[in-house]
Residue, then its C-alpha position, 0 to 999 in steps of 0.5 A: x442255880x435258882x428255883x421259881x415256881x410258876x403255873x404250867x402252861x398249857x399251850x406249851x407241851x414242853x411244860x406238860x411232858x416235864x410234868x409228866x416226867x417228873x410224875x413218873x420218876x416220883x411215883x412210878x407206880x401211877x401212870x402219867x403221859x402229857x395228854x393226861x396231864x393236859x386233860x386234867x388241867x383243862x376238863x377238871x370241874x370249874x368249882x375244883x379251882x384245879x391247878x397244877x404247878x411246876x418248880x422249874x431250875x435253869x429252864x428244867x422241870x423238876x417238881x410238880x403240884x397238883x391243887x384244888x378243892x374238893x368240890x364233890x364233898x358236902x363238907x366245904x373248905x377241903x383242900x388237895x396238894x400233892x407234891x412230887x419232886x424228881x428223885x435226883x433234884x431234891x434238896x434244892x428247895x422246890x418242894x418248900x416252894x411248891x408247898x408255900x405256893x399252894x398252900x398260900x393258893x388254897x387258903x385264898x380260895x377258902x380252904x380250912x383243910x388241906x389234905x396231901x399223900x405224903x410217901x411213906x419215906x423218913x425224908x418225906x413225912x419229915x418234910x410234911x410234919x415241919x410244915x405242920x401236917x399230921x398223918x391219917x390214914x394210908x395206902x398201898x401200891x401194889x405191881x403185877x409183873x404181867x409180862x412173867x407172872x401167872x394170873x388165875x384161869x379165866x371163869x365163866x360168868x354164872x348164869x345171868x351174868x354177862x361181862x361186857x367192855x367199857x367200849x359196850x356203853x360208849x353210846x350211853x355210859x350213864x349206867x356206867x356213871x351210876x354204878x361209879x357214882x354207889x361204889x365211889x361213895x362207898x369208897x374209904x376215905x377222909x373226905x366224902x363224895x357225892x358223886x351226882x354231875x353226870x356231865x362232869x363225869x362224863x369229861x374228867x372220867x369217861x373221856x379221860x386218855x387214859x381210860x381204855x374204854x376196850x379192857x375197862x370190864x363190866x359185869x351186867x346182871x339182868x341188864x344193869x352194871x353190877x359191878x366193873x374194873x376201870x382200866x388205866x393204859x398209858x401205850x407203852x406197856x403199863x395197864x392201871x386199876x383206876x376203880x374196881x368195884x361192885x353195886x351193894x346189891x350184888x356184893x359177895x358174889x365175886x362179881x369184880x374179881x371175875x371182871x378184873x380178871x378178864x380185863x387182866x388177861x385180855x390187857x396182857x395179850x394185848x402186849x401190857x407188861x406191868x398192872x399197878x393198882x392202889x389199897x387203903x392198908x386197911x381195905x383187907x379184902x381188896x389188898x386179897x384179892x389183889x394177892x389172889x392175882x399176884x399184886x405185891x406191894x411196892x410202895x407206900x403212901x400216908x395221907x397227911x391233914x393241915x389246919x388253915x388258920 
């Protein structure tokens, strides 16, 4: 049986629904469908280089790579590739083949870092030390058994609060962006982002398929987004935290957590049975506040760096 690697095909949706498969049977804890695959591809910012690569045995989609640059940072040369390979089709080589590739792709387009999430499994963090990669920091996926689990009772805003959905600002989500933009900035992290192309924005998040613009919650203050969570749904029963945080003028009010919350109760009558969410191991008062809800860490995930040349 022979392994090749080749560039997913777009205009073929057999590629994408592998890619996603692949996707999920790695990392379950991160929701993937087709659509979002295809978006990702095709609305990613020119400047990312934006690529994402199969490994494909006898016509079969077994691993999966996503590659670029980090085009939002100030600190130029900074490369991404995350690697999943299907559980069941490991030790065949494609992971090699997949890395070789696009390292090989970052190194032309000028990387002198590249950065890769590595789970925090003995086989895995083996495969990326052999290839060079040195491990930084990492972070958690937590899971929420919606379905069974018990969340905390809804709280009324305090006064001069209001909680709104992301649907509320479909006419104009620049404030939305804004606050994006500080709580992004603010985020922990090995590369730093400047976050300032509201049309990018608007095309690789806002109008992303899995944004679910009706649990996605905002909390307004004086009229103005103070804080928010960004939900993630993918229609068959598993809800997402794709940001949740707070503008740093009202932080230390709980504003988040009152938004997260109403957006956890409204997904779960809204059928949802799983929330998967993600913290640095270091982000003590968020992975609290996710324990507060019922989150229970279910995997582990290492940020691993290469040097280029």
């Amino acid at each position: 049986m022979t392994v090749i690697v080749r560039d997913l095909r777009p205009e073929v949706r057999a590629d994408a629904e592998g890619f996603s498969r692949v996707r999920r049977l790695a990392i379950p804890f991160m929701l993937s469908t087709p659509e979002s695959v295809l978006h990702n591809l095709t609305h990613s910012h020119p400047d990312a280089h934006f690529t994402q690569l199969v490994a494909e045995e006898d016509g079969e989609i077994i691993g999966t790579a996503q590659v670029g640059l980090a085009h939002d940072s100030p600190e130029p040369g900074q490369g991404n590739a995350n690697i999943y390979i299907r559980p069941d089709r490991t030790r065949r080589g494609a992971g090699t083949l997949l890395a070789r590739t696009a390292e090989e792709r970052l190194a032309a387009l000028g990387a002198r870092k590249i950065y890769t999430w590595v789970l925090d499994e003995p086989a895995n963090r083996a495969f990326a030390e052999r290839r060079g990669y040195r491990a930084s920091r990492s972070a958690y996926f937590l899971r929420l058994d919606l379905a069974n689990g018990t969340l905390p009772p809804l709280q009324d805003p305090p006064p001069g609060v209001e909680l709104r959905t992301g649907a509320d600002f479909a006419g104009d989500p620049r404030p939305v962006f804004e606050l994006d933009a500080e709580v992004t900035s603010d985020e922990p992290g090995d590369i730093d982002t400047e976050f300032t192309d509201y049309e990018a924005w608007l095309e690789e998040t806002w109008r992303h398929p899995l944004l679910d613009l009706g649990l996605t919650t905002v909390a307004v203050v004086d009229g103005r987004p103070a804080a928010f969570t960004a939900a993630y749904t993918d229609g068959a029963g598993r809800y997402g935290t794709a940001m949740t945080g707070t503008a740093r003028a009202h932080r230390g009010r709980g504003l988040a957590k009152l938004a997260k919350n109403a957006s956890l109760h409204r997904a779960r009558a809204a059928g949802y049975t799983e929330a998967f969410t993600g913290n640095d191991t270091g982000n003590a008062p968020m992975i609290a506040i996710n324990k507060w809800f019922g989150y229970e860490v279910c995997a582990t995930e290492v940020r691993h760096v290469r040097e280029v040349g």
